[in-house]
C-alpha positions in Angstrom: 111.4 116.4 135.6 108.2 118.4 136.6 104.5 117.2 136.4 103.8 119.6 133.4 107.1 118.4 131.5 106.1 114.5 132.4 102.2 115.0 130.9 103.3 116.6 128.0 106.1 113.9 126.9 103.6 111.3 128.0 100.9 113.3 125.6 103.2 113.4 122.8 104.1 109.8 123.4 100.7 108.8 123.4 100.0 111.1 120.3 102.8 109.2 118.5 101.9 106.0 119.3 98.4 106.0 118.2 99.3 107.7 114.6 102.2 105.3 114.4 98.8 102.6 114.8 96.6 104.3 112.6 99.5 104.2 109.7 99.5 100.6 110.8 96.2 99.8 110.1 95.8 101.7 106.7 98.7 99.8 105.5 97.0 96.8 106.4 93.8 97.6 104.8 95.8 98.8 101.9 97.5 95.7 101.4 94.4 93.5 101.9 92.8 95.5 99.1 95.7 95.0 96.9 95.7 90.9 97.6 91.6 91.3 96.5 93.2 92.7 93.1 95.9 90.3 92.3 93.1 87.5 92.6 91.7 88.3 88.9 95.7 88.1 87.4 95.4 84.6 88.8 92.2 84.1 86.5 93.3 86.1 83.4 93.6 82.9 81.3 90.0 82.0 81.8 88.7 85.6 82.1 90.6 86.0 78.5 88.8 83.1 77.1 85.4 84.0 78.5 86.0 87.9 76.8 86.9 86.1 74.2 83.2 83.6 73.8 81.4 86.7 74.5 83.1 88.7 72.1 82.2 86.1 69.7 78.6 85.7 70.2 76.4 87.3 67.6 73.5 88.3 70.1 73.4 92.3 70.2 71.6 92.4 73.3 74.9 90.4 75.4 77.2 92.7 73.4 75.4 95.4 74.5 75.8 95.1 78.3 78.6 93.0 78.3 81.3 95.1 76.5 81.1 98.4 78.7 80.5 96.4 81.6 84.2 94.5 81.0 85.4 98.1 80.2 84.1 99.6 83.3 85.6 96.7 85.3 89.2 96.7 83.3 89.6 100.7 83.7 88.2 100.6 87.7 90.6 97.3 88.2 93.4 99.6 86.5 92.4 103.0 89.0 92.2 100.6 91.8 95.8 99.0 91.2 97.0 102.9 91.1 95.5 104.3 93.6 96.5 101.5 96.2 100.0 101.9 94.9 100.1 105.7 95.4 98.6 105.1 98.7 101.0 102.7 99.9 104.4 104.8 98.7 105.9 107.5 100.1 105.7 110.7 98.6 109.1 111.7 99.8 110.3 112.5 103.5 108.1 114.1 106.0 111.1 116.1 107.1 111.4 118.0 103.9 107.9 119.5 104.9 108.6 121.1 108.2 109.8 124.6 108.2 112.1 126.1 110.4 115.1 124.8 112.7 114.4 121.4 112.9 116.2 119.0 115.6 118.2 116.3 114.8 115.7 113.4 114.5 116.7 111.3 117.1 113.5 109.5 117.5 114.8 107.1 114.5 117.9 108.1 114.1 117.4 109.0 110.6 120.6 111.1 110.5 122.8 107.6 111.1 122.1 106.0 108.1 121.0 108.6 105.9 118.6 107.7 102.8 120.6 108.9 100.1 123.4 106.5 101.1 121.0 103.2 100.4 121.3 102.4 96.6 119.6 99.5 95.0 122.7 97.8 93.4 125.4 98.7 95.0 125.7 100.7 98.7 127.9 103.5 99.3 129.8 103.2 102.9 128.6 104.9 105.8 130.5 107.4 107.8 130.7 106.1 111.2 129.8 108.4 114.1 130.8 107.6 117.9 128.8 105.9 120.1 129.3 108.7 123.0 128.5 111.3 120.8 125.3 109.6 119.9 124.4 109.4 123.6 125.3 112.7 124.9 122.7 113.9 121.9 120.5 112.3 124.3 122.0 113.8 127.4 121.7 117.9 126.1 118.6 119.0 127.4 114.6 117.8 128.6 113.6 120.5 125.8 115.5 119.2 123.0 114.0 115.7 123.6 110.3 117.5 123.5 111.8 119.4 120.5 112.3 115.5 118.9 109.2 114.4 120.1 107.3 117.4 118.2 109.1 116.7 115.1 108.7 113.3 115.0 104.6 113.6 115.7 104.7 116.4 112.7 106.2 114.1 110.8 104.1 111.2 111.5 100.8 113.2 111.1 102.6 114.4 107.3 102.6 111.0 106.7 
């Protein structure tokens, strides 16, 4: 392997590596903001209860702050909650974005255990594929492992 061919799957190793830690982190923050949510469900019989004395009391001047203020916090708790939750999903694979001939995604192997074949209930059985043909995937070229590490930074940065 030349210099040039060396830099550029250590750049692409790099690049991979730090969006692979930038997903990390996100998903961390992500989830710490959805633990900060879930501590008013653990609350909800006394927060219910104090809606409820408030609700009651005959002064217009607390019913007039104190009802759109619980409204504002109930609909931004509820856009919060949502908003994590699509931020935490997947929209679908990354894969499906990329145009063109793509490789075979060896990075993860995702073509071993293909997603369709994982069902809630009940799996389906997985064809089984040689280990030597696995390996001499590997074994084809220095390009098509550059072509994998392309893809798989493409698909990282999609995600």
């Amino acid at each position: 392997m030349n210099d040039n061919n060396n830099l550029t799957f250590q750049f692409l190793l790099s690049s991979i590596q730090d969006i692979q830690n930038t997903i990390r982190a996100i998903d961390a923050k992500i989830f710490a903001f959805f633990v900060i949510l879930i501590i008013p469900l653990t609350k909800l019989s006394t927060i219910i209860s104090t809606i409820m004395i408030v609700a009651q009391n005959k002064s217009w001047y607390i019913l007039f702050w104190a009802v759109p203020l619980i409204f504002v916090f109930c609909i931004s708790w509820i856009i919060s909650f949502y908003a994590s939750y699509k931020a935490i999903i997947s929209r679908d694979n990354p894969a499906d974005r990329i145009d063109g001939v793509l490789p075979d995604g060896l990075y993860y192997g995702s073509f071993l255990f293909p997603e369709k074949s994982f069902r809630l209930l009940r799996p389906k059985a997985i064809k089984s594929i040689k280990f030597e043909d696995y390996v001499n995937q590997f074994k084809n070229s220095l390009e098509k492992l550059l072509d994998e590490l392309v893809f798989e930074q493409m698909k990282l940065v999609y995600i």
